[in-house]
N, C-alpha and C positions, 0 to 999 in steps of 0.2 A: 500373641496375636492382637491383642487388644490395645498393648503399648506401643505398638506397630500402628494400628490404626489411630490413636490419640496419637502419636507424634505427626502421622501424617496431616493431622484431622490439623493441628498448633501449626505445623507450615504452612498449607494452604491458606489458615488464616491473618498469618504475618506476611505470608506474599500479596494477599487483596487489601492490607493496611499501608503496605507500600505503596500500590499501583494505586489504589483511590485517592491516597496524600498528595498535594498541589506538587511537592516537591519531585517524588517518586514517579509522578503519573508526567511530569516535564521530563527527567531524567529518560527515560522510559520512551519515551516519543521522541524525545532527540535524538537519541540510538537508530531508533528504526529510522527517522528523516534524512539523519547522516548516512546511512548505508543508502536506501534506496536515491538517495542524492549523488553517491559515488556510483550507481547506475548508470545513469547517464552517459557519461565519458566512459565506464569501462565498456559499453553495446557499442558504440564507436569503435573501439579500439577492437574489439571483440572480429567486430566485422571484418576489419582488417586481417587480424590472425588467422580468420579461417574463410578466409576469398569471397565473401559475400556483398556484391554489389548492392549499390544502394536501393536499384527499384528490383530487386530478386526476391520478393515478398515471400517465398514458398520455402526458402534455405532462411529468411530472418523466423520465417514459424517454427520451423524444424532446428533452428538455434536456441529459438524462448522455450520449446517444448521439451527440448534435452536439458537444458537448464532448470526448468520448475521439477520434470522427474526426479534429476539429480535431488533439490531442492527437498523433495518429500523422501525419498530416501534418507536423506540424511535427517530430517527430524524424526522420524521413523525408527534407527537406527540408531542417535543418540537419546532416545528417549528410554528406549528399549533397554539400550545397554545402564543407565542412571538407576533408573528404577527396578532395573532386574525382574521384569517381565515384559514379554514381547506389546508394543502397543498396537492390538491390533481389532479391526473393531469389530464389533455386535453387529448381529442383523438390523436391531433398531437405529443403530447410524449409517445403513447405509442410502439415504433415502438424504440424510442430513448432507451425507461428502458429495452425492451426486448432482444434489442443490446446490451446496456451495463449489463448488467445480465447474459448474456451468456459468455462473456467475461470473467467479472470483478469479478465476487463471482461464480456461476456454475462450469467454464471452468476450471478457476485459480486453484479451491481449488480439484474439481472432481479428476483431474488430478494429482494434489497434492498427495490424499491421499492415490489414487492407484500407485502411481510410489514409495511411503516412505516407503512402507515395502517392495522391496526387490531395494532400492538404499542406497548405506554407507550414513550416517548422512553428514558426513563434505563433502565429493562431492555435495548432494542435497544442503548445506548452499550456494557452491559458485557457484552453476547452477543458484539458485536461485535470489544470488547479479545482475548475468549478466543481472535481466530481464530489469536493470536500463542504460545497455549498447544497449541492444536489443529497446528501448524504443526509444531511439535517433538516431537508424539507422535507423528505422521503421518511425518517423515522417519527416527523411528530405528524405528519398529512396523511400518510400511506400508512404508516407501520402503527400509528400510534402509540411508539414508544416515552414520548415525551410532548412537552407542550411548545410550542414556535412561540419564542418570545421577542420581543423589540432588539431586547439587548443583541439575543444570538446572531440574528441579522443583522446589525449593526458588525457586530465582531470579524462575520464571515466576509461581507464587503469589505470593514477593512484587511482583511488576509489575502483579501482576489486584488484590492487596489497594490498591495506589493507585490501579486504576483505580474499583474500588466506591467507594472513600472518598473520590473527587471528585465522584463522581454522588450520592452517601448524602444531598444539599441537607439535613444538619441532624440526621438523626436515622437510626434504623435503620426506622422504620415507612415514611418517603420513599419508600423502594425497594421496588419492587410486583416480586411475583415469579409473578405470573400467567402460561399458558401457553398459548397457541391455535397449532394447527398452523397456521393462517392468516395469522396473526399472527408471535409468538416462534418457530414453527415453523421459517418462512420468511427470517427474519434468523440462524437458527442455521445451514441450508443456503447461505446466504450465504458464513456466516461459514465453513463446510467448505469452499465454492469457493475463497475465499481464501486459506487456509491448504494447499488442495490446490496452488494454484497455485507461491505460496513453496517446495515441495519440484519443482513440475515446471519452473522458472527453473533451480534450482541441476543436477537432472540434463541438463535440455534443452541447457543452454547449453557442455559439455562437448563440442558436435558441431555446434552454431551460436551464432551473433555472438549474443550476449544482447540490444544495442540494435536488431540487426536485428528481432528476436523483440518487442520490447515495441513498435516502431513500427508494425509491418504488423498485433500482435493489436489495435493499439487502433482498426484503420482498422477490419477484420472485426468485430469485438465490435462499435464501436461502429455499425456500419452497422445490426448484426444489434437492437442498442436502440432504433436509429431506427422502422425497421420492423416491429419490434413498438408501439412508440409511435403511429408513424399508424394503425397496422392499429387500435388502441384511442382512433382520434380524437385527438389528441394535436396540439397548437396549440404555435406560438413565438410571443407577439406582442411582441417587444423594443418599448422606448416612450422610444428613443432610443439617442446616443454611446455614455451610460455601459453600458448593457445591452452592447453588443455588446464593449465595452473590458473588462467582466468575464467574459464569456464567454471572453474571446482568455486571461486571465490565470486562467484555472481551467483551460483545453487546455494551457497553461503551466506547471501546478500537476501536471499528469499525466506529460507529456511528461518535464519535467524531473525530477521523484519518482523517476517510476519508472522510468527509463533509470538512475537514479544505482542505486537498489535493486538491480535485475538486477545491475548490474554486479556491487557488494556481494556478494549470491547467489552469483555465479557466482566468486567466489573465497574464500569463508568457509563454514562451517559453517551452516546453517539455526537451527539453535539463537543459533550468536551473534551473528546479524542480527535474529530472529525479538524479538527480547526489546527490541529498544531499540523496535518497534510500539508500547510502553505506552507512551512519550510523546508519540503522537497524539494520545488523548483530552484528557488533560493540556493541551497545547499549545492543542486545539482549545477545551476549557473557558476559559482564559484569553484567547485571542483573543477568542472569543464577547462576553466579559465587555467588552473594550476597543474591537471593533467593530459591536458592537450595543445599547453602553449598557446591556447586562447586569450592574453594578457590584454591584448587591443580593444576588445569587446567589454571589458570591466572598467565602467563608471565609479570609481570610490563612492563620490557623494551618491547617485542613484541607487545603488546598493546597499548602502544605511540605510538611506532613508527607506528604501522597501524592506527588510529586514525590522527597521521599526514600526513600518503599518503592518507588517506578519506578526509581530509580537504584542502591538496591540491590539490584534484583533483576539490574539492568544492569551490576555488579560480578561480584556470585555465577557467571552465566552466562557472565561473557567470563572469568572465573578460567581457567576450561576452553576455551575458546576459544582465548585465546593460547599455553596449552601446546601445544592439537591443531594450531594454525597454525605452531608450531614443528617439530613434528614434519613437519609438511606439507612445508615447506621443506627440514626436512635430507631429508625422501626424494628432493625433485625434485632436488638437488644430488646426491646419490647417484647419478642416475637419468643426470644429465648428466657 
């Protein structure tokens, strides 16, 4: 039993030498930005397979909501089956998943779906980027997880200037900056779900399993979308194999993201997890472009170049990150 918990005790600790490593913690955030980038165009595509018109906001809930369930199931279930005991949680977490569920899959996506039909597309894309700036105000202002430093902001604006400058299609008039509480309203309270959530990962998971936490919020949350979806009439009608093959690979897209994220969180700074979020859009722009025959909308040169203000702003920010992750480390070596 005890060599059992010493081995377990040497992996946990070689998986948080990875995920805090410059290298490992890029690695690691890439994965998740590529998947949730290939988002994008599969929700597109999605809607097609299963007859869901664009302003039918009660069947895109009842779409997100069978998806994130999916989604915790299956971390749920592969977690389960790895470890060879059921993951399931304590009465002290459940106060933890019903926080984060409110949050992180409920709040995030609720708000989402009711503010997307009547806000322009490319405004909601870079309301959206900022939840990544909102994230890092909120944990050194609000949470006081950390200190707001010059550099961080610096960093963040240059991640959000690549995020405009892929959405800009061309000119500076493209980008409507119109404002309805209904609308941009509703995508910006989104976007504070999300960015609340990224600060309640990092301190939640100080006291519980962070995988436990992302699998059981996505079953809640996503129950809690369902149910708001039927209660608004809200229809599936897959129209065959490939619908349900893509649904199983977007719950996959969830599961896997954001298990890898928490983790990330729960051993880095919010700041210098929060800042590699700008090559979602990025990601999701170029996928778009290659899986829905969107070629015409793809700037070369505009596209570097915002990919290069997303990576320097993903330099600036982990500048500060690996020193405070240094320090991190010599304290817990003190400590022990």
């Amino acid at each position: 039993m005890a060599r059992e918990d010493s081995a377990e005790f040497h992996m946990s600790e070689r998986r948080e030498r990875f995920l805090t490593s410059t290298w490992g913690a890029l690695l690691a955030a890439a994965f998740c930005c590529l998947l949730w980038g290939s988002a994008f165009p599969c929700i597109k595509i999605g809607y097609g397979l299963f007859g869901i018109a664009g302003a039918d906001t009660a069947s895109q809930m009842l779409f997100a909501g069978t998806r994130f369930l999916l989604a915790g199931v299956m971390v749920i279930l592969f977690v389960s089956a790895t470890s060879k005991m059921a993951l399931v949680p304590q009465r002290s977490d459940l106060g933890a998943i019903c926080l984060l569920a409110l949050f992180q899959t409920f709040g995030q996506y609720a708000f989402f779906y009711l503010g997307l039909a009547h806000a322009a597309g490319t405004t909601s894309s870079v309301i959206e980027a900022s939840a990544n700036f909102f994230a890092i105000l909120l944990s050194a202002l609000a949470f006081r997880q950390e200190r707001l430093t010059s550099r961080k902001v610096v960093g963040c604006l240059l991640g959000f200037a690549g995020v405009v400058l892929i959405n800009l299609g061309g000119s500076l008039g493209s980008l409507s900056f119109s404002f309805s509480p209904d609308g941009e309203g509703m995508i910006l309270l989104s976007t504070l779900c999300s960015a609340t959530s990224s600060c309640l990962i990092q301190q939640l998971s100080a006291r519980h399993d962070p995988v436990l936490l992302s699998g059981w919020q996505f079953v809640l949350g996503g129950l809690g979308l369902m149910a708001m979806g039927v209660a608004g009439g809200g229809v599936l009608s897959p129209t065959g194999p490939s619908a349900i093959a893509l649904l199983a690979y977007m719950a996959f897209i969830s599961a896997a993201a954001y298990s890898v994220w928490s983790l990330l969180l729960s051993v880095n700074s919010v700041s210098r997890i929060s800042v590699y979020g700008f090559m979602n859009p990025v990601f999701g722009f170029v996928l778009s472009a290659v899986l829905l025959g969107e070629y015409q909308q793809v700037d070369p040169v505009r596209s570097i170049c915002a990919l290069v203000l997303v990576s320097a702003g993903i330099v600036v920010v982990n500048r500060v990150g690996t020193r405070a992750g240094g320090a991190k480390d010599a304290s817990r070596s003190e400590a022990r």
